[in-house]
C-alpha positions as CSV (number, residue, x, y, z in Angstrom):
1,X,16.9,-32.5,-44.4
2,X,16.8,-34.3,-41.2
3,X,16.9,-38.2,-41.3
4,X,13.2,-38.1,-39.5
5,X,11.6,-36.1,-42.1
6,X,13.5,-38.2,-44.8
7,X,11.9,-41.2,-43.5
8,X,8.7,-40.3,-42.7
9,X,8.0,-38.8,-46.2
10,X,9.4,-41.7,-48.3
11,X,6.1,-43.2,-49.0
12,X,4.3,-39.7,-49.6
13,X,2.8,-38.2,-52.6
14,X,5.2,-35.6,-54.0
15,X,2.8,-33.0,-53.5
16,X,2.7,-33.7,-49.3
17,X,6.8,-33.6,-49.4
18,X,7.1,-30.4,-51.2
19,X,5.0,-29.2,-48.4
20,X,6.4,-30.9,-45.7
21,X,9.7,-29.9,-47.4
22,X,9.1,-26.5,-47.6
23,X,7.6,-26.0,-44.4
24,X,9.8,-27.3,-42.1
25,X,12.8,-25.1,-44.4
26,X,10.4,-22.4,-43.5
27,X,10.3,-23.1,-39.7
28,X,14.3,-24.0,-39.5
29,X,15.0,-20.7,-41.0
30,X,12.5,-18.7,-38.6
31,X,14.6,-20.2,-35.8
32,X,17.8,-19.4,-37.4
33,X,19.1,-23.3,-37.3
34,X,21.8,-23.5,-39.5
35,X,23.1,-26.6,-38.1
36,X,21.4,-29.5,-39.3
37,X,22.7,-31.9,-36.8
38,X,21.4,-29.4,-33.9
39,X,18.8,-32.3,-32.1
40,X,16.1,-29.4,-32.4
41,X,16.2,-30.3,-36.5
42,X,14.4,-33.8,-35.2
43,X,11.7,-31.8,-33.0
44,X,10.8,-29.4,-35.7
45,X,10.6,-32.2,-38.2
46,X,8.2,-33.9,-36.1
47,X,6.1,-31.1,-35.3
48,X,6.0,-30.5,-39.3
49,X,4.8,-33.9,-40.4
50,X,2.2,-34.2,-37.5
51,X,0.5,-31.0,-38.6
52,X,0.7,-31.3,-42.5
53,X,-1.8,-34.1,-42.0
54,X,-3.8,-32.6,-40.9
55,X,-6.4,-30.3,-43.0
56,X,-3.7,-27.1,-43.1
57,X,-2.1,-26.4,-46.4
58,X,0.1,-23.9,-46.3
59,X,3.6,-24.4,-45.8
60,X,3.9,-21.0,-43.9
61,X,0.8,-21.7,-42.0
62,X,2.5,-25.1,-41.0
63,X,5.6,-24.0,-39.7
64,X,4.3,-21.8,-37.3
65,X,2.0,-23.5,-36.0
66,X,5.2,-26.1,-35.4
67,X,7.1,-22.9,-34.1
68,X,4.0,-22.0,-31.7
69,X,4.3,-26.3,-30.3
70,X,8.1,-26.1,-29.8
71,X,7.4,-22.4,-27.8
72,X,4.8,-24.3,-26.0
73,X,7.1,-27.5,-25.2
């Protein structure tokens, strides 16, 4: 897990980090990032925790909408 993500979900609920969690797994492995130093880790992070706040649920749903951003960026 990157460092961002780590720190941005400390004061969570458990519920929004298994999301977060599992989303952002979700969108690393959709990208085939394996390295988890690779700066993109940090992007996709971000994109993950800005758009599980918002009213979106699904983990899946999450990380490609974070996919769809980073295409966009």
């Amino acid at each position: 897990m990157s460092t961002y993500l780590r720190l941005q979900t400390a004061n969570l609920k458990p519920e929004m980090v298994s999301r977060i969690t599992a989303a952002y797994e979700h969108a690393l492995q959709t990208l085939c990032v394996k390295d988890r130093d690779d700066p993109l880790t940090e992007m996709v992070a971000g994109k993950v925790i800005r758009i599980a706040r918002t009213e979106i649920l699904a983990p899946a749903e999450i990380a490609a909408l974070a996919i769809k951003e980073l295409e966009m960026s």
